[in-house]
N, CA and C atoms as a LAMMPS dump frame, in Angstrom:
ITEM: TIMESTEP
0
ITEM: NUMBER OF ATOMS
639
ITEM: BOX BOUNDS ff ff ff
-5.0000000000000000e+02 5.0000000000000000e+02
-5.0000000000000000e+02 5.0000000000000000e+02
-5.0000000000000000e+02 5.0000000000000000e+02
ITEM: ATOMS id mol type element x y z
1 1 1 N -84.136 250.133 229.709
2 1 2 C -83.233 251.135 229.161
3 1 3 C -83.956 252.473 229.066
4 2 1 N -82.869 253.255 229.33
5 2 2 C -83.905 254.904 229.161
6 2 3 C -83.769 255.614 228.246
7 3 1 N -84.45 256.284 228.08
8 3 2 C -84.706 257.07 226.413
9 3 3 C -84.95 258.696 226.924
10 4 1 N -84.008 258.952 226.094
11 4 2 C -84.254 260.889 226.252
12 4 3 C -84.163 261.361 224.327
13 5 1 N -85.504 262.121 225.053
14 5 2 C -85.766 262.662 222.938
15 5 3 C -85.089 264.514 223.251
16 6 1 N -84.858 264.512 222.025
17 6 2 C -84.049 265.749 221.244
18 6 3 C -84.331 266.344 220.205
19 7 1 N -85.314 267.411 220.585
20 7 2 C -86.578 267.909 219.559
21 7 3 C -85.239 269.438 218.933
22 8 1 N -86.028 269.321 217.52
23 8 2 C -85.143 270.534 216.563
24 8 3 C -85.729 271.742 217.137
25 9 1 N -84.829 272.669 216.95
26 9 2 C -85.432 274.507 217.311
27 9 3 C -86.874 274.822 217.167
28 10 1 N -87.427 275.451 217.982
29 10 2 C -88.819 276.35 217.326
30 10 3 C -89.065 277.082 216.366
31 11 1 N -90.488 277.421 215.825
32 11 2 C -90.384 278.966 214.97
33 11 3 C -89.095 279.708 215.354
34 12 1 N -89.959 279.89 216.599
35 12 2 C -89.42 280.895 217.355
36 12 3 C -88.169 281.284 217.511
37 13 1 N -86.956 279.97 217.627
38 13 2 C -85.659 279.729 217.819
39 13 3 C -85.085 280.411 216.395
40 14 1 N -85.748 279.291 215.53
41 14 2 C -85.651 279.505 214.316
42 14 3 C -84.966 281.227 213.888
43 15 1 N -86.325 282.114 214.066
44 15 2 C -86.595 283.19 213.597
45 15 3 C -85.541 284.012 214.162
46 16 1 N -85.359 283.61 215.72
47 16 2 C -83.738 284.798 216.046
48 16 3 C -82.313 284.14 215.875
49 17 1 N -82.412 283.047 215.228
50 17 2 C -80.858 283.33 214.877
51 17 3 C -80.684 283.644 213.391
52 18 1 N -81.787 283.382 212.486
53 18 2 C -82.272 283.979 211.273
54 18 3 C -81.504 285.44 211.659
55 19 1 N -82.574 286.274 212.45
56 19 2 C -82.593 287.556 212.644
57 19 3 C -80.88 288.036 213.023
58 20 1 N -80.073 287.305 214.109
59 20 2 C -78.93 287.479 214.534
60 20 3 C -77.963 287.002 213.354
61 21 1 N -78.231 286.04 212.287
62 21 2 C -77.072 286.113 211.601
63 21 3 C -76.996 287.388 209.903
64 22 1 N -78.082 288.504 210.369
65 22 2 C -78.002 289.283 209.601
66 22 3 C -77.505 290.341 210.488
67 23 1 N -76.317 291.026 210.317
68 23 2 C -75.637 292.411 211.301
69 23 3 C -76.714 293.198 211.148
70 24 1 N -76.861 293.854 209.734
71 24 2 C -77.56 295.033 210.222
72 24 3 C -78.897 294.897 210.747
73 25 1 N -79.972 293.942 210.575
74 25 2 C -80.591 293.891 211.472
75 25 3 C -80.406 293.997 213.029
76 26 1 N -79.208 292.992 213.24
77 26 2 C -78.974 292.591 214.759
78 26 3 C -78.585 293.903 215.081
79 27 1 N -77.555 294.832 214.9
80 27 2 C -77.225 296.271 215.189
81 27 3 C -78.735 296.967 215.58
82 28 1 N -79.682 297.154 214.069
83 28 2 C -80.444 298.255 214.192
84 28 3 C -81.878 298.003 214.526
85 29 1 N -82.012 296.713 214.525
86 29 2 C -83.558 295.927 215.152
87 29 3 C -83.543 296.649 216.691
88 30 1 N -82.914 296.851 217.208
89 30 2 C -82.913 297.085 218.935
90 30 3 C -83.471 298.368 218.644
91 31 1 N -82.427 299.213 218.107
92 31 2 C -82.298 300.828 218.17
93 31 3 C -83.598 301.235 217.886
94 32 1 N -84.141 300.937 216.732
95 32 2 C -85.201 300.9 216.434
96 32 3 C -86.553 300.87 216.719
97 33 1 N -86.33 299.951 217.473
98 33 2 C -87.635 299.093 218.572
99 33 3 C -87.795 299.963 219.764
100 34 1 N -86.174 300.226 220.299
101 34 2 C -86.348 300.962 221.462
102 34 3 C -86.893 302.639 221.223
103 35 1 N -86.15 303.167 219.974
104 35 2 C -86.477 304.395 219.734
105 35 3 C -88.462 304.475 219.265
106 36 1 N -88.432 303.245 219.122
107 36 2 C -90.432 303.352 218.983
108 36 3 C -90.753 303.459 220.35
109 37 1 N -90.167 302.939 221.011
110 37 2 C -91.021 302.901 222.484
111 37 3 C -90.568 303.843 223.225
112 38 1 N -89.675 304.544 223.287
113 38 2 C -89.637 306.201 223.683
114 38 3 C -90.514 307.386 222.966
115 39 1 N -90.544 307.063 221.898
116 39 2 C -91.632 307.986 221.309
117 39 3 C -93.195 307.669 221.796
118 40 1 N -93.444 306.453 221.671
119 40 2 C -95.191 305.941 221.993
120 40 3 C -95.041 306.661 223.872
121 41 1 N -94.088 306.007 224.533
122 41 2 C -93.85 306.444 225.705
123 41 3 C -94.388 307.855 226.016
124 42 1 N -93.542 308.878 225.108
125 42 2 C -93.574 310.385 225.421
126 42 3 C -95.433 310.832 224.712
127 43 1 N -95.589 310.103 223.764
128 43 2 C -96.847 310.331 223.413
129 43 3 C -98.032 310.453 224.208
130 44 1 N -98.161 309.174 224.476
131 44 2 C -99.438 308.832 225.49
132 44 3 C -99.705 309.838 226.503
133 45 1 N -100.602 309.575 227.133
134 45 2 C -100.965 310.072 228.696
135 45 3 C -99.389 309.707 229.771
136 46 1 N -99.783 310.525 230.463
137 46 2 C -98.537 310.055 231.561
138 46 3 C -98.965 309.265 232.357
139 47 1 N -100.336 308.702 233.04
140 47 2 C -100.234 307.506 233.625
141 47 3 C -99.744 306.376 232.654
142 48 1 N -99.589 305.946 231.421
143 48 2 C -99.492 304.685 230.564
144 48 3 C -98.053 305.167 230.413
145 49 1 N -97.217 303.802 231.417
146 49 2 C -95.814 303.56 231.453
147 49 3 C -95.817 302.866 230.48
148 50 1 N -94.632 302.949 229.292
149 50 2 C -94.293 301.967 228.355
150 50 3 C -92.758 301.751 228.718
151 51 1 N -92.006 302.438 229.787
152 51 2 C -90.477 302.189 230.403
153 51 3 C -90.185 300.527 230.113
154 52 1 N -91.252 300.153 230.683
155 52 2 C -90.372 298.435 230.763
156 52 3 C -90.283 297.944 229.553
157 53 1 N -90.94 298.125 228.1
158 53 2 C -90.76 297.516 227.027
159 53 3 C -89.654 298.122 227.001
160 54 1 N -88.639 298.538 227.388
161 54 2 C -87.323 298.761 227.099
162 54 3 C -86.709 297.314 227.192
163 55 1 N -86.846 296.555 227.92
164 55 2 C -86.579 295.402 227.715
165 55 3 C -86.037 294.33 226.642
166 56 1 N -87.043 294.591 225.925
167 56 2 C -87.472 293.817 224.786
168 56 3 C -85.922 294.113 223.958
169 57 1 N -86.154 295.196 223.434
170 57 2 C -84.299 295.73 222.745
171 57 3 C -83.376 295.503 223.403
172 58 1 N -83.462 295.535 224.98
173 58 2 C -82.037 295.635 225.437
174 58 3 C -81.624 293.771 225.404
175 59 1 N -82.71 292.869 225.69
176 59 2 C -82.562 291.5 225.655
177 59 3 C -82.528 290.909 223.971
178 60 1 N -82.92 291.675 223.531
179 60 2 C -82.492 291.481 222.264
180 60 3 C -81.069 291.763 221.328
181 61 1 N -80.685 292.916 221.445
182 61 2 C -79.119 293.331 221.327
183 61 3 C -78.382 292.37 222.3
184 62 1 N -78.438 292.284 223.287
185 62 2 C -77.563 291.019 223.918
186 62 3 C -77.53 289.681 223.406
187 63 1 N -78.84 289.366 223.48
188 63 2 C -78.509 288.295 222.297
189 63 3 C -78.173 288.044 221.395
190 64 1 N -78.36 288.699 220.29
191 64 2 C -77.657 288.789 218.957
192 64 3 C -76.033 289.715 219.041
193 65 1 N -75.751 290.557 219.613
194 65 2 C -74.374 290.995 219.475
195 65 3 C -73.584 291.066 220.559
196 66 1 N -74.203 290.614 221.503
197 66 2 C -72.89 289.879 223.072
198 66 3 C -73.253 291.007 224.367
199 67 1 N -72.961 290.934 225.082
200 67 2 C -73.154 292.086 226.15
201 67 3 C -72.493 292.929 226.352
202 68 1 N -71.272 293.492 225.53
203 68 2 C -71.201 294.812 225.248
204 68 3 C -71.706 295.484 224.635
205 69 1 N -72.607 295.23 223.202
206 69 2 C -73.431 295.888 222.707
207 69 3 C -75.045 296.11 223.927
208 70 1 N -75.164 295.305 224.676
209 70 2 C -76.207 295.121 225.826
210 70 3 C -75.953 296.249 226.375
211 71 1 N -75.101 296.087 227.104
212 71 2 C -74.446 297.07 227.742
213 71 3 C -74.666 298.493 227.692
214 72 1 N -74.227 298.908 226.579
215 72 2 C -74.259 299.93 226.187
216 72 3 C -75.655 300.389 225.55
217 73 1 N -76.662 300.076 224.918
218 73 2 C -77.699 300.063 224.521
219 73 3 C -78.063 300.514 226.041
220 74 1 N -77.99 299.586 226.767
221 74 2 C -78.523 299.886 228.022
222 74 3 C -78.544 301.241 228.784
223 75 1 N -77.343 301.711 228.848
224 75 2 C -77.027 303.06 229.284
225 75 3 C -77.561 304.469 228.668
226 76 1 N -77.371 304.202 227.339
227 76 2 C -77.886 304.741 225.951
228 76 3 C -79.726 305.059 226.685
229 77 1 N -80.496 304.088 226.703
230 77 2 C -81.576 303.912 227.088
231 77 3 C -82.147 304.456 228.454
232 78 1 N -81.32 304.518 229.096
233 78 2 C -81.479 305.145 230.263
234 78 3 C -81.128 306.532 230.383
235 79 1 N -80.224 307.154 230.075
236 79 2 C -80.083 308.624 229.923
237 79 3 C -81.175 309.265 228.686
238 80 1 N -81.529 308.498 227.644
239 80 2 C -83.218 309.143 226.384
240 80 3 C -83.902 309.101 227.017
241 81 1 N -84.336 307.928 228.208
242 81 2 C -85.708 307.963 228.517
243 81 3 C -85.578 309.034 229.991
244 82 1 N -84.787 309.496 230.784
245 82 2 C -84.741 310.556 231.229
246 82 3 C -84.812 311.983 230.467
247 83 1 N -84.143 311.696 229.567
248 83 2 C -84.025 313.319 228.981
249 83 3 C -85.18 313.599 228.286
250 84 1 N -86.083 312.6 227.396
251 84 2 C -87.711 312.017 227.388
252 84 3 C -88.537 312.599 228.747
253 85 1 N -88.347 311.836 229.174
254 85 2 C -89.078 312.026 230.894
255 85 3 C -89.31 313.732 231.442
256 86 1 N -87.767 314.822 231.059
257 86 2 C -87.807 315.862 231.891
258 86 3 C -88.462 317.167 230.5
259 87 1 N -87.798 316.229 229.312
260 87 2 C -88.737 317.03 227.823
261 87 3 C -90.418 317.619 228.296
262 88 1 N -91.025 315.986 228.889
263 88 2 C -92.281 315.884 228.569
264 88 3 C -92.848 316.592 229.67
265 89 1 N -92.361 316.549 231.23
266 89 2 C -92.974 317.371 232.214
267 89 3 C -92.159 318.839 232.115
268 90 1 N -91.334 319.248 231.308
269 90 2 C -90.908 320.849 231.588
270 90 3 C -90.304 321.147 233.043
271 91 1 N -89.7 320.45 233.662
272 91 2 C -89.134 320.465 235.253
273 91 3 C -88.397 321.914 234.959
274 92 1 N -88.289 322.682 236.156
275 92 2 C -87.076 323.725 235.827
276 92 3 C -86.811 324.044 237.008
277 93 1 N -86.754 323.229 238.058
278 93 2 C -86.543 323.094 239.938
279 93 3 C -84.875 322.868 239.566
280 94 1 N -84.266 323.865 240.715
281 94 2 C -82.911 323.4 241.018
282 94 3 C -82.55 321.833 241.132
283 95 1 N -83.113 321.094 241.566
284 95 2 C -82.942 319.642 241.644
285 95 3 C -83.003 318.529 240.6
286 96 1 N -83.669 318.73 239.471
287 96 2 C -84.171 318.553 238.321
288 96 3 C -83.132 317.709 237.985
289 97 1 N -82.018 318.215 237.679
290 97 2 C -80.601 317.955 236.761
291 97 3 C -79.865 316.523 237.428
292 98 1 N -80.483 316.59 238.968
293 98 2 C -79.413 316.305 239.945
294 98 3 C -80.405 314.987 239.88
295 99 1 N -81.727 314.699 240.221
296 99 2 C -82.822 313.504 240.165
297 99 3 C -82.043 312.602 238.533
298 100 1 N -82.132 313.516 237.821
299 100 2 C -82.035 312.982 236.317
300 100 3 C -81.38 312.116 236.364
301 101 1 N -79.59 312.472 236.846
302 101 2 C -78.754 312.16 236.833
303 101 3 C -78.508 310.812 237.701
304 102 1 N -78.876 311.447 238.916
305 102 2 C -79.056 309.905 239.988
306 102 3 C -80.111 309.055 238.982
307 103 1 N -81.217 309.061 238.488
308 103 2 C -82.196 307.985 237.599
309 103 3 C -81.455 307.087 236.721
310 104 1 N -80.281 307.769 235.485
311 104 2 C -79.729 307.611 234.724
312 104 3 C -78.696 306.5 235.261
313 105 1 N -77.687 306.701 236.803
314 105 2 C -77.144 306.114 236.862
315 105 3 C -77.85 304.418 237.827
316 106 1 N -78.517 305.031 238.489
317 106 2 C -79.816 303.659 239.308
318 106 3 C -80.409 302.871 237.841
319 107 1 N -80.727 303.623 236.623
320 107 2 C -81.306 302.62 235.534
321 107 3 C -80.446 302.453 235.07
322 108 1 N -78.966 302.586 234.61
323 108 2 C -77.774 302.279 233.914
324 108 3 C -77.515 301.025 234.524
325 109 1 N -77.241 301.346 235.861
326 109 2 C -76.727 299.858 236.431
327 109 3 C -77.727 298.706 236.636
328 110 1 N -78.881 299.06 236.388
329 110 2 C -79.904 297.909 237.041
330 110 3 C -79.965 297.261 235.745
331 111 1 N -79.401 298.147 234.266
332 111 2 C -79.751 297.229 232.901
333 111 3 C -78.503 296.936 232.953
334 112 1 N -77.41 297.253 233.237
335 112 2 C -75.936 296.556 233.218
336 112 3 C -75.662 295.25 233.701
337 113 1 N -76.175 295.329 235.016
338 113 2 C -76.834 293.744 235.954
339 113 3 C -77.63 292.739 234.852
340 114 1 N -78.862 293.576 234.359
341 114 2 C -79.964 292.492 233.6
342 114 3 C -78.966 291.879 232.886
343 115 1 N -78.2 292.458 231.933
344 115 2 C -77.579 292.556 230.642
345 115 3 C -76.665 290.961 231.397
346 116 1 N -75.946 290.977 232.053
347 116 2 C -74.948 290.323 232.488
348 116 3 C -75.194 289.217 233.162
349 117 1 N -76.663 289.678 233.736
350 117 2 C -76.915 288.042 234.024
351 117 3 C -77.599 287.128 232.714
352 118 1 N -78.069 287.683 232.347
353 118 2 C -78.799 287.342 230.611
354 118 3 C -78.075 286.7 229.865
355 119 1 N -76.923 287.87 229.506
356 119 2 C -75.524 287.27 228.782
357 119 3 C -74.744 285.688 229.543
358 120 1 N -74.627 285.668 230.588
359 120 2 C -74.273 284.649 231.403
360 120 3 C -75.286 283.296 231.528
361 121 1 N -76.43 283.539 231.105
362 121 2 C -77.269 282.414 231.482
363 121 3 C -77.403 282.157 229.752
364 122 1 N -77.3 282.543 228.717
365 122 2 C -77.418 282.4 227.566
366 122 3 C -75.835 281.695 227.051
367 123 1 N -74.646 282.449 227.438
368 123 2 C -73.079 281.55 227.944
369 123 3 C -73.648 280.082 228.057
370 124 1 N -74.339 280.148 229.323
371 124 2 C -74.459 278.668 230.201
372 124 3 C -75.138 277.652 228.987
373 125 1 N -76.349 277.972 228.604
374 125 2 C -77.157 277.693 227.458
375 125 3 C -76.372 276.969 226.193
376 126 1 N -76.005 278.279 225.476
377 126 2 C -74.97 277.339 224.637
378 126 3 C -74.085 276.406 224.646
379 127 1 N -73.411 276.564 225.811
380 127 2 C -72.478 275.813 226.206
381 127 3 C -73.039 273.65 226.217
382 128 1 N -74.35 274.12 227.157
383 128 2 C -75.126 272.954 227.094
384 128 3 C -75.573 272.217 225.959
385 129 1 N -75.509 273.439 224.839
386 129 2 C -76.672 272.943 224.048
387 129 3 C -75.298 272.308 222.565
388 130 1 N -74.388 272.727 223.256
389 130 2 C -73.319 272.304 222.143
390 130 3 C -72.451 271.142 222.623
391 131 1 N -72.893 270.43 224.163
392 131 2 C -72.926 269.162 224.89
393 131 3 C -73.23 268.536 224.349
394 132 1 N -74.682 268.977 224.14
395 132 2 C -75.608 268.232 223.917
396 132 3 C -75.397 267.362 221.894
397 133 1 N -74.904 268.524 221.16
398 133 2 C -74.625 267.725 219.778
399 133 3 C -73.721 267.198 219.868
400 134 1 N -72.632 267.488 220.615
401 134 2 C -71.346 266.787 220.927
402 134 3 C -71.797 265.48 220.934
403 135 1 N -72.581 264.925 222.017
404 135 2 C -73.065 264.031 222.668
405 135 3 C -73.796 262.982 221.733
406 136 1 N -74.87 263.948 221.098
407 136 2 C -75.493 263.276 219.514
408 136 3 C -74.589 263.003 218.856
409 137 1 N -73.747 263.69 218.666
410 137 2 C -73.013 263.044 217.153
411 137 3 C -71.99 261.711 218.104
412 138 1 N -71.682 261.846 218.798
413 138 2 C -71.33 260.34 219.756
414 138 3 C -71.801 259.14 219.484
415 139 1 N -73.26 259.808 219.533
416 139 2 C -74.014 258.551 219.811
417 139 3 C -74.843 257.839 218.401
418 140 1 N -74.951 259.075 217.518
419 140 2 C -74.672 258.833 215.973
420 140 3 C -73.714 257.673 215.477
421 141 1 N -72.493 258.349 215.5
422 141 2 C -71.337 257.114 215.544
423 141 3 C -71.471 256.222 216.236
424 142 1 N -71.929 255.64 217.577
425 142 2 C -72.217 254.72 217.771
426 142 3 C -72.942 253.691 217.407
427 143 1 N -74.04 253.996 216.729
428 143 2 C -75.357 253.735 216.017
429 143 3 C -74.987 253.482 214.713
430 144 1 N -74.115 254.346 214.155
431 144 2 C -73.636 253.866 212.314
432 144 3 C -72.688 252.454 212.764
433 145 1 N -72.07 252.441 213.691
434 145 2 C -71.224 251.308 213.916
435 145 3 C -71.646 250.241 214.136
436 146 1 N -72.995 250.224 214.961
437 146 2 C -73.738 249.079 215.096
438 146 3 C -74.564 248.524 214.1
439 147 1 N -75.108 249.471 213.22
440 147 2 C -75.481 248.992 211.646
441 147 3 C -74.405 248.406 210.982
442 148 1 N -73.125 248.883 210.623
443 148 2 C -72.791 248.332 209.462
444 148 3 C -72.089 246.956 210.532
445 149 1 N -70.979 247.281 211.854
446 149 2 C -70.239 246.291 211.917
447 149 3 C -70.985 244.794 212.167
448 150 1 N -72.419 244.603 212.773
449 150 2 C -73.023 243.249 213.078
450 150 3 C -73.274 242.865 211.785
451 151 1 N -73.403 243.485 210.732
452 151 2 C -73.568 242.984 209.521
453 151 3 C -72.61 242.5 208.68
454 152 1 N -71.349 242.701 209.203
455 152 2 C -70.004 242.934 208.233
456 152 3 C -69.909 240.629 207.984
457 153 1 N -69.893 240.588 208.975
458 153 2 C -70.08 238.924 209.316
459 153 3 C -70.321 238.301 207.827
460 154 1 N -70.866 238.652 207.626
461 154 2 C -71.915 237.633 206.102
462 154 3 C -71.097 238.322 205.107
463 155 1 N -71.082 239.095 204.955
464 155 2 C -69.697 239.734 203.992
465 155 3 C -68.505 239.371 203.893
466 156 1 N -68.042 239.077 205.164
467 156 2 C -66.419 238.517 205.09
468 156 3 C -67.098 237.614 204.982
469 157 1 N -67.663 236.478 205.221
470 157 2 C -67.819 235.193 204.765
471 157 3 C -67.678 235.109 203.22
472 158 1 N -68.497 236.014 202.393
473 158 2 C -68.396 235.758 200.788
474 158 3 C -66.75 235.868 200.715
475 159 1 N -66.633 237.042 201.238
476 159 2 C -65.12 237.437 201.217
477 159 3 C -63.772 236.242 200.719
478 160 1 N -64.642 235.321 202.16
479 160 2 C -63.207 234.551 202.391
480 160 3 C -63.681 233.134 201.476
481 161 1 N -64.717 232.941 200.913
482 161 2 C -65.228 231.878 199.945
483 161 3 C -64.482 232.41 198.601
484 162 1 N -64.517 233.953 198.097
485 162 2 C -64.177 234.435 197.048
486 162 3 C -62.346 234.202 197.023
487 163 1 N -61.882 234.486 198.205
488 163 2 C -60.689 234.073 198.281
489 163 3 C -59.916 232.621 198.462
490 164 1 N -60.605 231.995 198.479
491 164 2 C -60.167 230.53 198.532
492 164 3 C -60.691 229.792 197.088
493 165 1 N -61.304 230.689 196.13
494 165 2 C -61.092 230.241 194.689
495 165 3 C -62.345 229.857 194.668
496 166 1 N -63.573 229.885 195.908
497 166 2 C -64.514 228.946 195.601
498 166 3 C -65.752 230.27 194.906
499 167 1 N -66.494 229.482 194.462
500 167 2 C -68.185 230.56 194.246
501 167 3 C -69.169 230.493 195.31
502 168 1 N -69.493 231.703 196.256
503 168 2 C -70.487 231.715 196.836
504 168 3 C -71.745 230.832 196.485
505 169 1 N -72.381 230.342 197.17
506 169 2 C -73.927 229.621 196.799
507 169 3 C -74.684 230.752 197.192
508 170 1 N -75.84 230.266 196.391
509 170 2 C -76.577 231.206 196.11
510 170 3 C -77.323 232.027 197.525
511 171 1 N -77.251 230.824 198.671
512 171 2 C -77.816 231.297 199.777
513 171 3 C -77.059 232.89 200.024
514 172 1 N -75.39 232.181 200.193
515 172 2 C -74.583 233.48 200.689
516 172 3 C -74.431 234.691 199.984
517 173 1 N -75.045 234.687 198.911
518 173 2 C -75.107 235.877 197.666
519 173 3 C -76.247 236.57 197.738
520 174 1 N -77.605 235.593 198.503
521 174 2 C -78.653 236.006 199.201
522 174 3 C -78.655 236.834 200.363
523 175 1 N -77.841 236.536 201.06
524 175 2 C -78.047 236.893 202.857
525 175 3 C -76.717 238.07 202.978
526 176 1 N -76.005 238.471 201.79
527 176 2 C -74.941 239.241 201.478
528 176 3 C -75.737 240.658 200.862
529 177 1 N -77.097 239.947 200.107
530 177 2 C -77.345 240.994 199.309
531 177 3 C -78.668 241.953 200.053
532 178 1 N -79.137 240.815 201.276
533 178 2 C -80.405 241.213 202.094
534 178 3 C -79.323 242.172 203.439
535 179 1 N -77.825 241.851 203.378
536 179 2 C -77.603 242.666 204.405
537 179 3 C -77.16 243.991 203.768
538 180 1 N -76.791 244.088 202.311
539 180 2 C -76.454 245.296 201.879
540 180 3 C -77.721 246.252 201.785
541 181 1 N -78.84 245.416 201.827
542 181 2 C -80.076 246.693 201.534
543 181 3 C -80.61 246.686 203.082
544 182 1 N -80.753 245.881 203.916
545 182 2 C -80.344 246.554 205.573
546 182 3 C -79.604 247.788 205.734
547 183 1 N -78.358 247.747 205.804
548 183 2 C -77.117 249.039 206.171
549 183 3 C -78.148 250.011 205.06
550 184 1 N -78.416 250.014 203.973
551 184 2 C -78.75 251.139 203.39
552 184 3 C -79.734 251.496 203.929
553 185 1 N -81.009 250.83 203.783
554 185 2 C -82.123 251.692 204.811
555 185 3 C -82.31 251.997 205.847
556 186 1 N -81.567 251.099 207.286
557 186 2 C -81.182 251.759 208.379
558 186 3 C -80.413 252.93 207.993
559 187 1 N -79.789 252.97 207.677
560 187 2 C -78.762 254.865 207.51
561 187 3 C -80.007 255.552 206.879
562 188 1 N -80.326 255.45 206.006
563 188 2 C -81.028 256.092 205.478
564 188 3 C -82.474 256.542 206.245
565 189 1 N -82.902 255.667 207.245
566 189 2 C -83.823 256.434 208.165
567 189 3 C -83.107 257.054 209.733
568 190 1 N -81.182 256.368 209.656
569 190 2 C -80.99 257.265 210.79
570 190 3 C -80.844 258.583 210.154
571 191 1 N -80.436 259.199 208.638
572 191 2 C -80.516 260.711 208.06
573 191 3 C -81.503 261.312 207.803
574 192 1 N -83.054 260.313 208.187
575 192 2 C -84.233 261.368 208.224
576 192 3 C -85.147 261.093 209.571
577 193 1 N -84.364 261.298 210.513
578 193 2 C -84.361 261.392 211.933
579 193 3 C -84.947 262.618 212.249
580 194 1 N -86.029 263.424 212.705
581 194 2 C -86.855 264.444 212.915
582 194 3 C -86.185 264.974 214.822
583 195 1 N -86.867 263.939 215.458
584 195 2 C -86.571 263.482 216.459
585 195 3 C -85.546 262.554 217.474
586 196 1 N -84.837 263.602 217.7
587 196 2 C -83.802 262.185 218.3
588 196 3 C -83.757 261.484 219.796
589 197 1 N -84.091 260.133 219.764
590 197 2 C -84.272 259.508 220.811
591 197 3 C -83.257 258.498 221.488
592 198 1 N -82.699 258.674 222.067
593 198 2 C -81.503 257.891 222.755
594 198 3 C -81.5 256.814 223.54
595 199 1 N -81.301 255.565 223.152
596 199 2 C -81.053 254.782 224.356
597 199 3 C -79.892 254.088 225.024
598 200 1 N -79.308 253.828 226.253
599 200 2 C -78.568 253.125 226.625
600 200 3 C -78.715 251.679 226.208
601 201 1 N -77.749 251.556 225.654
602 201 2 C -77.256 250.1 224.939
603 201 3 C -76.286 249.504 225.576
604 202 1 N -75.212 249.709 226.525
605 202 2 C -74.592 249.365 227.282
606 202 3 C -74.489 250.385 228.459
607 203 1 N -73.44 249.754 229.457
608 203 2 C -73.095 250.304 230.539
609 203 3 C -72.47 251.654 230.193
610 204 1 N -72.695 253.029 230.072
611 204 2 C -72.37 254.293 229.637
612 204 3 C -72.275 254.586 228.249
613 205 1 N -72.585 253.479 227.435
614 205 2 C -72.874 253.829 226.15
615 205 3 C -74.35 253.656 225.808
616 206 1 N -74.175 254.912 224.824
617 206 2 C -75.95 255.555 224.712
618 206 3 C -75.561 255.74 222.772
619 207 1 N -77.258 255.622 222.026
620 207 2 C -76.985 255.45 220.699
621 207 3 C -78.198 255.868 220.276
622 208 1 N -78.232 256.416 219.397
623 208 2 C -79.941 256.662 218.752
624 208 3 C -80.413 255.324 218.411
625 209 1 N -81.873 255.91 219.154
626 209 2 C -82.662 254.961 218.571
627 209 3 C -83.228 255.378 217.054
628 210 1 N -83.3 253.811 216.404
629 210 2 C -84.124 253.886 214.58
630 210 3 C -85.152 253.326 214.391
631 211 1 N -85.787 252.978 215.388
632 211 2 C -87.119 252.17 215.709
633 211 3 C -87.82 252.62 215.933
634 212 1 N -88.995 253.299 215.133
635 212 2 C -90.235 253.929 214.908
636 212 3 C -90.758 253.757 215.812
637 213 1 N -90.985 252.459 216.62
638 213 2 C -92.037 252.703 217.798
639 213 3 C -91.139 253.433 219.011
């Protein structure tokens, strides 16, 4: 039988949807970030490009507020860091205006593209990754079912002794009371499950495994 494990989020994971389920961060974390790196940008020497950490904000606003906020950040970013760009060398050539402009729209669209394939492969992502609990909690229920129902057996037995007027012996009051503290500690270590490991138990049915090794 095959086994596939299902490890919880990272720090890392952790920390940006932390970060994304606060707005004003998610809004002004980008703006922010990006407006540092146009300034360090214009600072420095002009060989030390810092253009591409534009990145960082624009993949960040997409993630946390969808790819129209991407989007637009994006464009935003591309017309500062030109108007940055012509600040810092003093251009004053007839052509100047006209370069700018073509830059603005060649970097507008090349972050409009990033933005959209990003947004689309992060789409794809979730989509999977909400399969994927779908799928767990499936196989959850499958697994609570197989705890309590193989056990149910010895229960209806007292059941049907209690109903026919008679008194359980002590065995069946035994093996009634060893299966009620079974179902409890199986559940109770499938709800402190860290790791989830799956196996096929039948022909297309799959169930967590509760077996430590």
């Amino acid at each position: 039988m095959s086994a596939q494990n299902q490890y919880p989020p990272t720090i890392f994971q952790k920390w940006q949807m932390a970060l994304c389920r606060r707005p004003l961060l998610a809004w002004g974390l980008p703006l922010l970030l990006a407006g540092f790196i146009l300034v360090v940008d214009l600072l420095l020497p002009a060989p030390v490009e810092f253009a591409a950490f534009l990145l960082a904000p624009l993949l960040l606003a997409t993630y946390c507020r969808g790819w129209q906020y991407g989007v637009a950040l994006g464009w935003l970013l591309a017309a500062a860091e030109q108007i940055l760009r012509q600040l810092d060398t003093a251009v004053s050539a007839t052509g100047a205006a006209t370069d700018a402009a073509a830059n603005v729209l060649i970097w507008g669209a090349a972050a409009t593209l990033l933005v959209l394939i990003t947004a689309s492969a992060w789409k794809t992502q979730q989509a999977r990754e909400q399969s994927i609990r779908l799928r767990t909690l499936q196989q959850t229920l499958v697994t609570v079912n197989d705890i309590v129902r193989n056990r149910l057996g010895v229960l209806l037995g007292v059941c049907d002794v209690l109903e026919e007027g008679r008194m359980p012996s002590a065995r069946q009051v035994a093996s009634a009371h060893t299966v009620l503290q079974e179902i409890v500690q199986m559940l109770d270590q499938l709800g402190r499950l860290k790791v989830v490991a799956v196996q096929e138990v039948a022909k297309g049915v799959e169930a967590v495994s509760i077996d430590p090794d």
